[in-house]
C-alpha positions in Angstrom: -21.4 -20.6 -11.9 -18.8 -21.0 -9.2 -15.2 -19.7 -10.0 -12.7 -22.6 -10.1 -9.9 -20.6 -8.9 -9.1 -17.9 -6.6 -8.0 -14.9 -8.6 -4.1 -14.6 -9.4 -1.6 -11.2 -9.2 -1.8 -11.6 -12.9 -5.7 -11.5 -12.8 -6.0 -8.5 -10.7 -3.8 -6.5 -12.9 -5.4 -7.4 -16.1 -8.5 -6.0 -14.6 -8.0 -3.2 -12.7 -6.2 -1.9 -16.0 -9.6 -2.5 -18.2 -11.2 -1.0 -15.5 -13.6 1.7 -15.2 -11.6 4.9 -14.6 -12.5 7.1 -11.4 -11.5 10.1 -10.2 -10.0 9.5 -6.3 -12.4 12.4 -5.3 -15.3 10.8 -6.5 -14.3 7.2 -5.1 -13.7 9.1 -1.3 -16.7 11.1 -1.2 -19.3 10.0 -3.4 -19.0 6.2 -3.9 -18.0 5.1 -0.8 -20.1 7.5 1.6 -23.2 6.8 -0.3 -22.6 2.9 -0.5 -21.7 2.5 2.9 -25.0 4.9 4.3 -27.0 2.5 2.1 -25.4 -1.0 3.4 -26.1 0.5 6.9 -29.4 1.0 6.3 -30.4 -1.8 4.8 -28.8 -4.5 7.2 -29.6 -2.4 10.4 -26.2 -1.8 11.5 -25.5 0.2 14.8 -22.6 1.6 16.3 -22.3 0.7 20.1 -19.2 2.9 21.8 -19.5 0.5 24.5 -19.2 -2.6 22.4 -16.4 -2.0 19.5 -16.0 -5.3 18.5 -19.3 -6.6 18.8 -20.3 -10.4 20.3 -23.8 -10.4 19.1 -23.5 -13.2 16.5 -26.7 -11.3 14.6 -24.4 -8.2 14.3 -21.2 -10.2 13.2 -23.5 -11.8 10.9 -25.0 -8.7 9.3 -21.7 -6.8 9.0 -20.4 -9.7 7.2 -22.7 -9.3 4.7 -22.8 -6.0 4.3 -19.0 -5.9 3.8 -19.0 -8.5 1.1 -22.1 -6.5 -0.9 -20.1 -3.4 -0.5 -17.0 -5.1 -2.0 -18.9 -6.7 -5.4 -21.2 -3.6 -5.8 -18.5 -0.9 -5.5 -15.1 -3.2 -5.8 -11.5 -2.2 -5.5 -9.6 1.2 -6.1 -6.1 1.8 -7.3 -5.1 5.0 -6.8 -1.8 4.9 -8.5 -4.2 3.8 -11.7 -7.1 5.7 -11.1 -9.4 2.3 -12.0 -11.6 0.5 -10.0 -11.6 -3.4 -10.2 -14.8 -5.8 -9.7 -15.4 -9.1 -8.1 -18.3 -11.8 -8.1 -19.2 -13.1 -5.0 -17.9 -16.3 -6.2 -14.7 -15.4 -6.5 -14.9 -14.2 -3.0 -15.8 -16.9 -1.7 -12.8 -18.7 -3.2 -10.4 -16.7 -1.7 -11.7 -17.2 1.4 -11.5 -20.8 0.8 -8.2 -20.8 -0.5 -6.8 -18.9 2.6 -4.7 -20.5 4.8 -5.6 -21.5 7.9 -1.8 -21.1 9.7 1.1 -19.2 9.0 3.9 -19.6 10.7 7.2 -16.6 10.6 10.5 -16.8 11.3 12.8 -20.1 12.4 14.0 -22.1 14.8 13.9 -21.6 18.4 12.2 -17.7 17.2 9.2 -19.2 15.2 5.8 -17.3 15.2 2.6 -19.4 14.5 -0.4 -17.8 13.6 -3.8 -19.5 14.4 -7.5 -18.5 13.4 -8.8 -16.5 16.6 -12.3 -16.5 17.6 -14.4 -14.4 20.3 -12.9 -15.2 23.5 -10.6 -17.4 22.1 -7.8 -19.4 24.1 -5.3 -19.1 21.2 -2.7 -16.2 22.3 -2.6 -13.8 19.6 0.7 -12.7 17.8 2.2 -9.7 18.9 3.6 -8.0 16.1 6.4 -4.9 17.5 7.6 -2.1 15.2 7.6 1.3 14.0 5.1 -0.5 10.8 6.2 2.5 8.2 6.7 5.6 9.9 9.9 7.2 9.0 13.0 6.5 10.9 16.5 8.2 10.8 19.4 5.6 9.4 21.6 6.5 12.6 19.0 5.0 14.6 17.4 2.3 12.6 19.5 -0.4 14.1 18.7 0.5 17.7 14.7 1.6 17.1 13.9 -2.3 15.8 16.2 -3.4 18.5 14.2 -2.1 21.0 10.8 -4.3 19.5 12.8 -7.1 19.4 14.4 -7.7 22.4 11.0 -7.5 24.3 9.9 -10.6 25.2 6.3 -10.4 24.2 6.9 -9.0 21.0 6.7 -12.5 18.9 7.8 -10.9 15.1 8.5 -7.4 13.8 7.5 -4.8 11.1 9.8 -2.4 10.2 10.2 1.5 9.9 11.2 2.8 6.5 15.0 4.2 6.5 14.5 8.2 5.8 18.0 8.3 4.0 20.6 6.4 3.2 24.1 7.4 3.6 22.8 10.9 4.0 20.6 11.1 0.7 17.0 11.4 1.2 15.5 7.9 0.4 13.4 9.3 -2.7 10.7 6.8 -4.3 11.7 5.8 -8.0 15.4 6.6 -7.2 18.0 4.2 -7.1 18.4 5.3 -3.2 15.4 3.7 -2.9 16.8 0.4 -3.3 19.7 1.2 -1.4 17.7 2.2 1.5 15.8 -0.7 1.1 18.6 -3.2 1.2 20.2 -0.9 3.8 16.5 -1.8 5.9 17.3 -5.3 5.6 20.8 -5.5 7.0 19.6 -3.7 10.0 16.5 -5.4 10.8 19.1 -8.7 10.2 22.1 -6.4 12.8 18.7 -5.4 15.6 17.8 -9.7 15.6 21.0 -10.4 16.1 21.8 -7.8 18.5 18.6 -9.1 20.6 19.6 -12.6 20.7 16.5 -13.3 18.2 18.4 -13.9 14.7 15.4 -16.5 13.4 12.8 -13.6 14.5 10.3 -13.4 11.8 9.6 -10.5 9.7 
């Protein structure tokens, strides 16, 4: 029976925490390995170095496939939990069907839209510019995400991840955390502003 509802944040946490338990070890080199030699075998996929995203509509098909058996045979793993979390194909399906088919970042005269992009497709892709979570030195912060925004091409940014805050190392589960974090914010806000780009999206 079809699911009448894509699966909430609620629903994922309620099962991943009745979920089977699994050592990380055993998820990285046993489950995974073995499921994935098996999918390849059994829809014929090949690896062309010539060809890394493939146009052969047989091959797009097939490693569709594959990819959804391997997500409801072997599901999803939190690490952090150490449980794994199933799916039906149904429910994939609905949250494929419940995606949305444009986004759109950012405001005014600095909005981003994101269209569905096909082979070959005429729709220009987003350029997304940033450090995207490698560490980066408070002292510089400002001027590293000014340097993605204020090229032209770059159409919305994704930020580094301040290393310390006010000279404290930024330590997860520490209130510096949050200070870095908020610390993050103002100076992705100071870098948009700074590169004439204060509705850039983020």
């Amino acid at each position: 029976m079809a699911a009448t509802r894509a699966l909430t944040i609620p629903d994922v946490y309620d099962r991943f925490v009745k979920g089977k338990k699994v050592k990380v070890e055993d998820w990285d080199y046993k489950i995974t390995p073995e499921n994935l030699t098996a999918l390849k075998e059994k829809y014929n996929i090949k690896f062309d170095p010539k060809e890394i995203v493939p146009e052969d509509k047989d091959m797009v098909n097939r490693l569709f496939q594959a990819g959804l058996e391997m997500l409801v045979t072997v599901g999803y793993y939190n690490q952090d939990l150490g449980r794994v979390m199933h799916v039906t194909e149904e429910e994939v399906w609905e949250g494929i069907k419940k995606t949305p088919t444009k986004m759109i970042y950012g405001e005014g005269k600095d909005i981003a839209r994101f269209y569905p992009r096909h082979g070959n497709s005429n729709v220009k892709p987003i350029i997304q510019g940033g450090p995207t979570g490698s560490p980066i030195s408070e002292d510089v912060f400002v001027q590293v995400m000014q340097s993605y925004a204020q090229e032209g091409v770059v159409d919305t940014l994704v930020n580094g991840v301040m290393t310390t805050i006010e000279g404290h190392p930024a330590k997860t589960k520490t209130p510096y955390e949050i200070r870095a974090t908020m610390a993050e914010l103002r100076a992705v806000k100071e870098a948009r502003v700074r590169a004439a780009r204060p509705g850039m999206g983020v």
